[in-house]
C-alpha positions in Angstrom: 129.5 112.2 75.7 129.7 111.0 79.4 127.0 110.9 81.5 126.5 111.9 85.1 125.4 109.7 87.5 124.0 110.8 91.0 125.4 108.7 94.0 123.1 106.7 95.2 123.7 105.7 99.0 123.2 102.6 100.7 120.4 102.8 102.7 118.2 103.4 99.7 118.8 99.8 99.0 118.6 98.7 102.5 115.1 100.5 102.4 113.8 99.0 98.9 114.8 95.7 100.4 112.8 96.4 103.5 109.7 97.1 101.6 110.1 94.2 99.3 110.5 92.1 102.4 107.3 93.0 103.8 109.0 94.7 106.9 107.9 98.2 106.1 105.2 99.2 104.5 104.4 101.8 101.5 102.5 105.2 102.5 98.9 105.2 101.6 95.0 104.8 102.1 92.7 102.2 101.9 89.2 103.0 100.2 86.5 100.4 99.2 89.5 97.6 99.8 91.3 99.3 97.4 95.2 101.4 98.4 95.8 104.4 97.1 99.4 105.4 97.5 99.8 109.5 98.8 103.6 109.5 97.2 103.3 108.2 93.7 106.7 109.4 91.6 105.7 107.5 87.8 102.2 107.3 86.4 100.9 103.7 86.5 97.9 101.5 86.6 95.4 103.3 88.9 94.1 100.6 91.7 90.4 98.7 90.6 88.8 95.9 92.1 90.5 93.8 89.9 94.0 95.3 90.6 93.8 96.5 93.9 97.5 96.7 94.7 99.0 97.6 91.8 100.2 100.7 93.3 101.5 98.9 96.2 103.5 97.0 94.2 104.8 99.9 92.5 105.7 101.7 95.9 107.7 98.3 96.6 110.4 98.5 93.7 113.7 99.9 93.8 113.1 102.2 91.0 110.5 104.3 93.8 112.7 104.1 96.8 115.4 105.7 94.3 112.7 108.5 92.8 112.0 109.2 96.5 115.3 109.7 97.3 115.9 111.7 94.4 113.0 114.3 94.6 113.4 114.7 98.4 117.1 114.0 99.3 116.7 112.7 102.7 119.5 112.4 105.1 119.6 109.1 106.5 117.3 105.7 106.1 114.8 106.8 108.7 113.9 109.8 106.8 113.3 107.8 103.5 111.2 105.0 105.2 109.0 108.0 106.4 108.4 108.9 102.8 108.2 105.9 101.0 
């Protein structure tokens, strides 16, 4: 049994990269000190006074540029970094 693996392009690296760099930022809201991402692909922690980041962190990691990617199928890098 083989399985198929979707080409992933370079600039979805290049954009993960950006984000864990601090050059770009993740998509979201700020309420009560707290972000609230508005493109959340896995369920995770939800963000509490304690945790307020957690999903910030989340929207930083190569495994959510590549989601992303996956469920919208931008074109080029400037598209992605809009929806990340």
């Amino acid at each position: 049994m083989t399985k198929k693996y979707e080409e992933i392009p370079d600039f979805v690296y290049e954009v993960a990269g950006r984000l864990q760099q601090r050059i770009i930022h993740p998509n979201g809201t700020w309420k009560s000190g707290l972000f609230h991402s508005t493109n959340i692909q896995f369920p995770i922690r939800r963000p509490t006074k304690r945790y307020p980041y957690s999903e910030m962190a989340h929207c930083r990691t190569e495994k959510h540029v590549q989601a992303v990617y996956k469920k919208f199928k931008p074109q080029n890098q400037r598209e992605l970094e809009r929806l990340v």
